[in-house]
C-alpha positions in Angstrom: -16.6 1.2 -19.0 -18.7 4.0 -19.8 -19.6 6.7 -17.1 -22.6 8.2 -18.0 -24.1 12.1 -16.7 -21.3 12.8 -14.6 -21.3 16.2 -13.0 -17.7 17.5 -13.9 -15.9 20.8 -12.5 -17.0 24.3 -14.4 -20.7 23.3 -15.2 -22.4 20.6 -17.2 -22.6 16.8 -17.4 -20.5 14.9 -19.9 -19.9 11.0 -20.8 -16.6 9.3 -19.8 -15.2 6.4 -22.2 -12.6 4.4 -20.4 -10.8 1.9 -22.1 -7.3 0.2 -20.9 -7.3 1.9 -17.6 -7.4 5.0 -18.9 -10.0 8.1 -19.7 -10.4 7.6 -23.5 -12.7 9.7 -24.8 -15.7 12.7 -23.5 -18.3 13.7 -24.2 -20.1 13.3 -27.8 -17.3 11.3 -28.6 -17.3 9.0 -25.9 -20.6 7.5 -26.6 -19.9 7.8 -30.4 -16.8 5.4 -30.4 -17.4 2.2 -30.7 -16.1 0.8 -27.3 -19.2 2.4 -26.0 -21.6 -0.4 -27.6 -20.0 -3.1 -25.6 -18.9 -1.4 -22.5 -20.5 -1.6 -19.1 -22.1 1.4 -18.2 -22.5 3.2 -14.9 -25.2 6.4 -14.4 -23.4 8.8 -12.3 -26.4 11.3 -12.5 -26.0 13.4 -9.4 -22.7 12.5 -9.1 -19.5 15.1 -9.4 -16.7 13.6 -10.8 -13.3 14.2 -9.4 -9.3 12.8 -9.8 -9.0 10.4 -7.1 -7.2 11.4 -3.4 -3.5 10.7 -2.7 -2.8 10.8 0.9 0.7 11.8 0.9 1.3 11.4 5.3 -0.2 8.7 7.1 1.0 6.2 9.6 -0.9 3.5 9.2 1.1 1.2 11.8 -0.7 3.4 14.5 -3.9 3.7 12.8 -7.0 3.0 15.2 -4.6 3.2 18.6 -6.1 5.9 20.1 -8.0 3.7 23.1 -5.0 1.2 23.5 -2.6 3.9 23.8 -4.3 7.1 25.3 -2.5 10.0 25.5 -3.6 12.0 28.8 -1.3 15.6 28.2 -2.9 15.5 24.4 0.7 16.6 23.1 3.5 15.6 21.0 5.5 14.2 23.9 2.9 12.7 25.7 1.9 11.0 22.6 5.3 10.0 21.5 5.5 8.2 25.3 2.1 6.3 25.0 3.1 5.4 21.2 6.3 4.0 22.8 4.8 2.1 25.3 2.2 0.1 23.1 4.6 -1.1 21.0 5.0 -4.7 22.7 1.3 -5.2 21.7 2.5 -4.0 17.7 3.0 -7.1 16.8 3.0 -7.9 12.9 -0.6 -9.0 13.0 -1.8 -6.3 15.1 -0.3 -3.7 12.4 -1.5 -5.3 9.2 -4.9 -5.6 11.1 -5.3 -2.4 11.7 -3.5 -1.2 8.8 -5.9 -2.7 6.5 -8.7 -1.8 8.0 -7.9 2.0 8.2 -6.4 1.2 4.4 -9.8 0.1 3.3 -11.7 3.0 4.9 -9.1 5.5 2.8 -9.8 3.5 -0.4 -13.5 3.9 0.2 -13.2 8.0 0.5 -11.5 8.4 -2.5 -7.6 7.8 -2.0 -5.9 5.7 -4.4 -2.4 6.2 -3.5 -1.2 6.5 0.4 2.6 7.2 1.8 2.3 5.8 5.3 5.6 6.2 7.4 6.5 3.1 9.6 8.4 4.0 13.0 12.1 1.9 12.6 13.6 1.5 15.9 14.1 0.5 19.5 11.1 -1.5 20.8 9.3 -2.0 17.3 12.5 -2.9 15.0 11.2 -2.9 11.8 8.1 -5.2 12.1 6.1 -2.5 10.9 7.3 -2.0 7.8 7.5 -5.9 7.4 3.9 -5.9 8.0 3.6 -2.7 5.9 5.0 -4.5 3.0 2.7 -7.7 3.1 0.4 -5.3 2.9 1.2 -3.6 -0.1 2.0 -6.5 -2.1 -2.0 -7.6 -0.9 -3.3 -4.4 -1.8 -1.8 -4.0 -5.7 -4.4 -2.7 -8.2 -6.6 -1.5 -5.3 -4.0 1.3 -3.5 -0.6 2.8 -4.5 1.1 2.0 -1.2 4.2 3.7 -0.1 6.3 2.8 2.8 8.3 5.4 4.7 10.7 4.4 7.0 10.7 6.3 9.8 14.0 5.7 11.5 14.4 6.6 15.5 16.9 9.5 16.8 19.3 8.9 17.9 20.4 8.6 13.9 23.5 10.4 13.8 27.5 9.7 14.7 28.3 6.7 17.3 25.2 6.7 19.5 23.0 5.9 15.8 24.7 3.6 14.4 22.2 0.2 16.1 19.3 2.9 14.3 21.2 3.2 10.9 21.3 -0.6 10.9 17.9 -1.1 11.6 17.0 1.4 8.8 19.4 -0.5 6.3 16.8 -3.6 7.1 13.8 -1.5 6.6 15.2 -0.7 2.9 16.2 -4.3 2.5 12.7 -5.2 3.5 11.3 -2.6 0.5 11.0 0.1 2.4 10.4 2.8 -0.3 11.0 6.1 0.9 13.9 7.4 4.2 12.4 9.1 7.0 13.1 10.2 10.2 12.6 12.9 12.7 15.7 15.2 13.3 14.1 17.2 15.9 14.2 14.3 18.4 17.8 13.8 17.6 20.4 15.4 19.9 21.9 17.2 16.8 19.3 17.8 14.6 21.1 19.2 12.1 23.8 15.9 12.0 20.5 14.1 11.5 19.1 15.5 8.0 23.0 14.8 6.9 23.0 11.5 8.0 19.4 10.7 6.7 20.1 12.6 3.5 22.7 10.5 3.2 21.1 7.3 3.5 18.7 8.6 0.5 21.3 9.3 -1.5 22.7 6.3 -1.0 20.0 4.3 -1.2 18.9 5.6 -4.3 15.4 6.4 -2.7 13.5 9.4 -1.9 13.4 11.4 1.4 10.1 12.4 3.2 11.2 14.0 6.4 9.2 15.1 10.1 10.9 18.8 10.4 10.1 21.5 12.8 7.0 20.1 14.5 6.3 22.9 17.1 5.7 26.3 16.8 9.0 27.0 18.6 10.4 29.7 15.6 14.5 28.5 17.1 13.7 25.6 15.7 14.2 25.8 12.5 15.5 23.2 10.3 14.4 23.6 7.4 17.5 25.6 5.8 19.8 22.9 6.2 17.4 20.4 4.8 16.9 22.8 1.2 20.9 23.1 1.5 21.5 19.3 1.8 19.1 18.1 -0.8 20.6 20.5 -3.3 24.1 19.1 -2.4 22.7 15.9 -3.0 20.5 16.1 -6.4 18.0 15.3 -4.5 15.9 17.7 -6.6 11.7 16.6 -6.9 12.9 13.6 -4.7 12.3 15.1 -1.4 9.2 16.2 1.2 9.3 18.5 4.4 6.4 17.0 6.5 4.8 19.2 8.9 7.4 22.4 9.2 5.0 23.6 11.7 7.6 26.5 13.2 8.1 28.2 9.7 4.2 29.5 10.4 6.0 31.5 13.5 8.8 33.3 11.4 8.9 37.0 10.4 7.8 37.6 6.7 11.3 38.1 5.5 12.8 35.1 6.6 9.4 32.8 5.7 9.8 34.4 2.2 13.3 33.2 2.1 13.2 30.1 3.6 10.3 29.0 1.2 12.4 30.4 -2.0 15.1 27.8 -0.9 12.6 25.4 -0.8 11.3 25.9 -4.4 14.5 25.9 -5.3 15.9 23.0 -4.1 12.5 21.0 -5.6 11.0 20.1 -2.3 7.7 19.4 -1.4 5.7 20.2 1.8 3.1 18.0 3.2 0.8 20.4 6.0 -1.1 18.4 8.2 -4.0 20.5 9.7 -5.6 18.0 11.7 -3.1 16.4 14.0 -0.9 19.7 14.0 -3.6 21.6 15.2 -4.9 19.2 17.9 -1.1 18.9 19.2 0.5 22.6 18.6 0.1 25.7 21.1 -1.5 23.4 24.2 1.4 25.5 26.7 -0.6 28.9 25.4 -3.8 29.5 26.1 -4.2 33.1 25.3 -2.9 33.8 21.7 -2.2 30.5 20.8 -0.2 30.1 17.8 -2.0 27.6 14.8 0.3 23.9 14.2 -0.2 24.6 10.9 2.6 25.7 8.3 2.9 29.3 6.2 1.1 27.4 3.1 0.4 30.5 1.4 4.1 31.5 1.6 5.0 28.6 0.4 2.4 28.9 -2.4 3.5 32.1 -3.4 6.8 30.6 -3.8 6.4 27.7 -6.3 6.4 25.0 -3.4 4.2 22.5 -4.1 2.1 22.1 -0.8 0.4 19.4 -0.3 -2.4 18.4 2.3 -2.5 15.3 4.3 -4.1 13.9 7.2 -1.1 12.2 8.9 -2.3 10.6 12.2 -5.6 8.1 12.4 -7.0 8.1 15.5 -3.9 7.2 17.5 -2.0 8.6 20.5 -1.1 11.7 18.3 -4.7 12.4 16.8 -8.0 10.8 18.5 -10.1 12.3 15.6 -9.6 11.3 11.7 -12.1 10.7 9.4 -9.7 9.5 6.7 -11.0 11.2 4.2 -9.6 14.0 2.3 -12.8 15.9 2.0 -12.0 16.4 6.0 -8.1 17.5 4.8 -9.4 19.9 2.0 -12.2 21.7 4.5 -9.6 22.3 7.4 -7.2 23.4 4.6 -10.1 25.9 3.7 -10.9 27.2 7.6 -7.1 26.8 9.2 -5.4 27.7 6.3 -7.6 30.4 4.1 -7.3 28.6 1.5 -10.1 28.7 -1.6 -11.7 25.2 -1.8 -10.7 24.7 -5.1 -6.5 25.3 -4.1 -7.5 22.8 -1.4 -8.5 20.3 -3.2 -5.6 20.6 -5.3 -3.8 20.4 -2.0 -5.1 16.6 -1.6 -5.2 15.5 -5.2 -2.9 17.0 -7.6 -0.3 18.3 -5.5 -0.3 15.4 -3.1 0.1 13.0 -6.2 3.2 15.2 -7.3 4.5 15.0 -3.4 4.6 11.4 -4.1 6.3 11.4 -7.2 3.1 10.0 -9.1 1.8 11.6 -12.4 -1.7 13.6 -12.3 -5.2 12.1 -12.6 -8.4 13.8 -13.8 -11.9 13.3 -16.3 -9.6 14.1 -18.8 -8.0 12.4 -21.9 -5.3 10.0 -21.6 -5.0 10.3 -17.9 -4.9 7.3 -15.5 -8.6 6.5 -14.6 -8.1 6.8 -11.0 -11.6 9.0 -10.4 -13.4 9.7 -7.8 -17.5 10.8 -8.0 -19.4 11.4 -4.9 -22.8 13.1 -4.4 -22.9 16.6 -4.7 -23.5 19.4 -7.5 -19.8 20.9 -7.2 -17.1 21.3 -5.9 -18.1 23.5 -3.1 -20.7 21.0 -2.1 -18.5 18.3 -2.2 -16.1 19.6 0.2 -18.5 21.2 2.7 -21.3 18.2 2.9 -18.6 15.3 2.3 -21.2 12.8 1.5 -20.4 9.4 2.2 -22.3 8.4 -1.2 -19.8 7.9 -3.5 -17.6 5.6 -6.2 -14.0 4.8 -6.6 -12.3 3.9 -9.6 -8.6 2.8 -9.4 -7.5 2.2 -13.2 -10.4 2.1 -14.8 -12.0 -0.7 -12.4 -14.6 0.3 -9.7 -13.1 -0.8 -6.6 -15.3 0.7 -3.4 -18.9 2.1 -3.5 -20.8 3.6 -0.8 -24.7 3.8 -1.2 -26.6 6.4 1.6 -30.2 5.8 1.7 -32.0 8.9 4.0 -35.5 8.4 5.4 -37.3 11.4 7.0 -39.6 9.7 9.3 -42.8 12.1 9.8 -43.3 13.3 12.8 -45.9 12.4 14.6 -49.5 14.5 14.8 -48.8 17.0 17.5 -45.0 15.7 18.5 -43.4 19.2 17.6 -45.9 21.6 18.7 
């Protein structure tokens, strides 16, 4: 395939040759190899092209809950109840139904890679990642689908072991990635041991939920940088949310976030739902759900963005886009749009343990070009008009036609 007057990052347009799944040549050379005679062509004039999305936190077994299971207190505990109590209508069918419809929605924003965590436990068992995995196995060469399995509390010494064994099915059912949340354990700390544990064991990576609230004693994330170390679990391992680092003094943030760089883990911040869900007990000077990214920046963390709940008892909103991710990255978290983007494309992918994509030579041609002159645009205006490529192959295109309808004579005066 040839992509023809595409908009690209720094000024200009340029020609993309793509040839085996991958970018093969730009430019003046792309239309002067020979491939370019014989391959189909596609004018992306007024288009801006862009490395695909990876969505590194979803939960795709709750996607599109939100009116089946309201959640009247809008908080994490309230939603954790109403989350709990829908789960006797989560049957298999119900999840991959909704699952694939919220999947096809991301694939048609740009994301061509998704980690979706899967609750494992009392009252759901591990149906959702059963369904999860149908899914994935339906959705090769389209999305690279990653199952997390997110394993109930207790997790932990006698009262976890019915959880442990339900997340030794979830693995056996190809669960990819351990998960849990030790903050709902009754010894949080015991929990990241255990879980860790389970990783290691397993031979899989470990995407945790830590310090979700803006409470600064809560604070898990230490023990987490010391475990992983202990384990080799080096570039293997994610801290999702770590909302309540955003509340420490500089001095310990500083050091907490070294640790973290050091022990090669990645941090997934998740504006939307962490802002909708933090800081509802404070209504004077209330404290942002969102973690100390540039800390963690400044640190060598990778930090990447995600948009974690989809319109479920956690997050009624979600546009399940990562233009939405990037632009609250840009007003919640100062960040400059390009370092947010980043935030959703390259460091997501590296969160994942996936290798980069961009318009560039020998990289994967999973690309994304949408309607706009640049970058700025792109993330401000978030036009639906745009084109996905997973590998070379276009796999979802939106087309937005605009009428103006003139007013009639006298109608605005």
């Amino acid at each position: 395939m040839l992509l023809e007057r595409a908009a690209i990052r720094g000024g200009g347009t340029t020609d993309v040759l793509i040839a085996g799944g991958r970018v093969a040549a730009l430019g003046a050379d792309a239309a002067a190899d020979p491939r370019a005679a014989t391959a189909d062509r596609l004018d992306l004039a007024g288009y801006l092209l862009l490395p695909a999305a990876a969505e590194p936190h979803a939960h795709l077994d709750k996607a599109l809950l939100a009116r089946r299971a309201p959640n009247p207190s809008g908080d994490l505990d309230g939603a954790v109840t109403a989350i709990r109590s829908a789960y006797a209508t989560m049957d298999e069918a119900d999840v991959r139904s909704r699952a694939t419809e919220a999947l096809h929605t991301a694939l048609a924003h740009g994301y061509t890679a998704v980690r979706s965590h899967a609750d494992v436990g009392e009252g759901i068992g591990v149906r959702s990642v059963r369904a999860l995995a149908d899914l994935r196995e339906n959705a090769a060469g389209l999305v690279d689908l990653q199952i997390v399995a997110l394993t109930a509390a207790p997790v932990a010494g006698a009262a976890g072991r019915h959880n442990r064994r339900l997340l030794a099915e979830a693995i056996e059912l190809g669960a990819d990635v351990v998960g849990g949340a030790p903050a709902l354990d009754p010894n949080p700390h015991a929990a990241v041991r255990t879980l860790a544990e389970a990783a290691d064991e397993a031979g899989l990576p470990l995407d945790l939920h830590l310090d979700e609230t803006t409470d600064p004693d809560m604070l898990t994330l230490r023990r987490f940088a010391d475990e992983v170390a202990r384990r080799g679990l080096h570039g293997r391992a994610t801290a999702s949310h770590c909302v309540s680092l955003g509340q420490q003094d500089p001095a310990t943030c500083r050091e907490v976030s070294r640790a973290l760089a050091d022990a090669g883990i990645a941090v997934v911040t998740l504006p939307q739902t962490n802002l909708y869900l933090q800081g509802r007990a404070e209504p004077t000077r209330t404290p942002r759900g969102l973690t100390a990214v540039a800390a963690l920046r400044a640190a060598g963390v990778v930090v990447a963005g995600g948009g974690d709940n989809w319109r479920d008892p956690f997050n009624p909103l979600g546009r399940i886009d990562p233009f939405e991710t990037a632009s609250l990255l840009v007003a919640a978290a100062h960040l400059p749009v390009a370092d947010a983007w980043e935030s959703v494309t390259a460091h997501a992918r590296a969160a994942l343990g996936l290798p980069p994509v961009a318009p560039a030579v020998g990289s994967p041609a999973d690309l994304l070009a949408i309607r706009a002159a640049d970058l700025d645009e792109a993330v401000a205006a978030a036009s639906e008009d745009r084109i996905v490529l997973r590998g070379g192959r276009v796999v979802a295109r939106t087309r937005v036609i605009r009428d103006i309808v003139p007013a009639l004579e006298g109608q605005l005066t």
